[in-house]
C-alpha positions as CSV (number, residue, x, y, z in Angstrom):
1,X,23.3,29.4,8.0
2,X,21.8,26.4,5.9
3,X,18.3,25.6,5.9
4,X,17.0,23.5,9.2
5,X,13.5,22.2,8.9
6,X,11.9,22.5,12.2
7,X,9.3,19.7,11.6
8,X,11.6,17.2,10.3
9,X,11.2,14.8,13.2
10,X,7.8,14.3,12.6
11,X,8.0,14.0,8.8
12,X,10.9,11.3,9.9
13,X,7.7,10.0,11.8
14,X,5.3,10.4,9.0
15,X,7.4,8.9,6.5
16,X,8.1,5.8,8.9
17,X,4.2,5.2,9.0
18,X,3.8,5.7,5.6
19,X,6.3,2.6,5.2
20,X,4.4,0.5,8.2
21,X,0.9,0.9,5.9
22,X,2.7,0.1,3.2
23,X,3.8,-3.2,4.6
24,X,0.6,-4.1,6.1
25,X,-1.0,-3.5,2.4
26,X,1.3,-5.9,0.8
27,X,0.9,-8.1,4.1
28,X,-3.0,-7.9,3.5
29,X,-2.5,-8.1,-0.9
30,X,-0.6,-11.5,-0.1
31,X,-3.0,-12.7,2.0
32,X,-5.9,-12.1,-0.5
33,X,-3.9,-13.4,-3.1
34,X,-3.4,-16.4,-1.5
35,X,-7.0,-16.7,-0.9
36,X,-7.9,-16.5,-4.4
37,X,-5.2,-18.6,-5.6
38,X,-6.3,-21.4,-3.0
39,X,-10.3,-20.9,-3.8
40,X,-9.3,-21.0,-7.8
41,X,-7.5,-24.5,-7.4
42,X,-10.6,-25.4,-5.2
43,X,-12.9,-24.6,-8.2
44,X,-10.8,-26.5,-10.8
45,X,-10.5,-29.7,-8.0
46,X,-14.0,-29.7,-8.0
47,X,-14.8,-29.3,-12.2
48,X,-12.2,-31.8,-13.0
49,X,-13.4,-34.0,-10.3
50,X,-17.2,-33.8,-12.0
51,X,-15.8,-34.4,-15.2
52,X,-13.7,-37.4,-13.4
53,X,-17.3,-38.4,-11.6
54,X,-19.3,-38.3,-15.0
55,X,-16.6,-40.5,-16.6
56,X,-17.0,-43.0,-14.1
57,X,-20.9,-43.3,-14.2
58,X,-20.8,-44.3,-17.5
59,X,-18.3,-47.0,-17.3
60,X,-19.5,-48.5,-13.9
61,X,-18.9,-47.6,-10.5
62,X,-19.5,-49.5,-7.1
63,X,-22.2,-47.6,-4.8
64,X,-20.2,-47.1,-1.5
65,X,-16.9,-45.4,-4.4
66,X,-20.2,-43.1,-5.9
67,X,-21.3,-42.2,-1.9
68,X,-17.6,-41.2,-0.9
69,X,-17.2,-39.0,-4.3
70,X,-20.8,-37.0,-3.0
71,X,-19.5,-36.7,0.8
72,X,-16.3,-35.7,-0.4
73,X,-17.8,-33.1,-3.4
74,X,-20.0,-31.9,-0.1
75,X,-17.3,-31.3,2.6
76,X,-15.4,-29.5,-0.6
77,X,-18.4,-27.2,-1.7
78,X,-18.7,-26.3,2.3
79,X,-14.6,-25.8,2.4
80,X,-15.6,-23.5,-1.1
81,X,-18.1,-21.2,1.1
82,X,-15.3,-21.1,3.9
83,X,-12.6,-19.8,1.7
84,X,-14.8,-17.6,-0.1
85,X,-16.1,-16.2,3.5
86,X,-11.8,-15.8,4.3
87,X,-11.2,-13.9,1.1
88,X,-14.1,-11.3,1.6
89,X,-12.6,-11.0,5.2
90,X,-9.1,-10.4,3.6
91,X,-10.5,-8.3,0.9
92,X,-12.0,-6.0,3.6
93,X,-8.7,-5.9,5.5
94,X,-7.0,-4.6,2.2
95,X,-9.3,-2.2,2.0
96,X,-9.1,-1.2,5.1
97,X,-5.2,-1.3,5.0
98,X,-5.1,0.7,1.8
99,X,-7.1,3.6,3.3
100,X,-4.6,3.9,5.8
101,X,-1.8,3.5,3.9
102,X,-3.6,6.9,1.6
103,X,-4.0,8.7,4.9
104,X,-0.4,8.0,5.7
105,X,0.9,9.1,2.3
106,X,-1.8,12.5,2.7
107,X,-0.4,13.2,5.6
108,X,3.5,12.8,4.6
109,X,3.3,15.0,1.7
110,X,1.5,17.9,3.9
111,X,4.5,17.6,5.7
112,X,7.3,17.2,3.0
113,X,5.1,20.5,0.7
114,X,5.4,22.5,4.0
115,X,9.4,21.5,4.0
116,X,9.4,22.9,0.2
117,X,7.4,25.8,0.7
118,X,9.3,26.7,3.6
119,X,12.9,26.0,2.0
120,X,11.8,28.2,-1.1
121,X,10.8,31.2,1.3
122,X,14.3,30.3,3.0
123,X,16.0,30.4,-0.3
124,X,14.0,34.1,-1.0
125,X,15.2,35.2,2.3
126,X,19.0,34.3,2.1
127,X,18.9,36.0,-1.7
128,X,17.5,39.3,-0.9
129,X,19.6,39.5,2.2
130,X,22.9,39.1,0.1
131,X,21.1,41.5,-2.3
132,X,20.9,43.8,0.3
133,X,24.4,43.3,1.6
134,X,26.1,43.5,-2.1
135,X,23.5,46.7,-2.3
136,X,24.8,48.0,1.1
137,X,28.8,47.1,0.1
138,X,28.5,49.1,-3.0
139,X,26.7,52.6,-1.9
140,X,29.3,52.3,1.2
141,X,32.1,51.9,-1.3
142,X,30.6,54.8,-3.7
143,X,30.3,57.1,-0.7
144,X,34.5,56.7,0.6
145,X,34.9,57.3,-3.1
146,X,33.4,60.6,-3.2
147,X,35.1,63.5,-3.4
């Protein structure tokens, strides 16, 4: 009789879990990345557009061009604070998202060391029954051969 591993449902159910938080991590590790990767471009807009602004000073710039540049440089800095707020939201969901995905992967090994221990005890079992069989074959073989 092989080995049946009365548990294996749930560590079916474990394991398919363990693949859900997995998903959401990289779901919630995209989304951060694209935070950074969005605030980063924001930060080098807004150096290169200082450098741009500097530039301009010094070779002459109409009043109402220097007013736009400051309301824009200000609705940027405000859309800076906004993205940083989003990625330490999304940075919080990753971590959050990664602590599941450990408890998932806790719980599935539980599971999968119970399977091993409980296939090795199986193994022991089936060996020392056929031990004891062979054992049993051989004194009843000795004992017709008797005289």
């Amino acid at each position: 009789m092989p080995f049946r591993f009365a548990l294996a449902t749930l560590l079916r159910l474990r394991q398919s879990v363990q693949r859900q938080r997995m998903l959401q991590l990289q779901e919630a590790n995209l989304h951060v990345s694209c935070s950074q990767q969005t605030l980063f471009q924001l930060k080098d807009f807004l150096i290169e557009s200082d450098r741009s602004d500097s530039a301009n000073l010094k070779t002459g710039r109409a009043a109402a061009e220097l007013q736009f540049a400051s309301i824009l440089r200000e609705n940027l800095q405000r859309l800076r604070g906004q993205l940083q707020s989003e990625l330490e939201k999304h940075e919080a969901a990753r971590q959050k998202a990664l602590g599941e995905y450990r408890q998932a992967h806790r719980e599935r090994e539980v599971l999968e060391s119970l399977r091993a221990r409980l296939r090795r005890e199986y193994q022991q079992d089936a060996s020392r029954r056929q031990q004891s069989e062979l054992d049993a074959s051989y004194l009843l073989q000795r004992w017709h051969r008797r005289p």
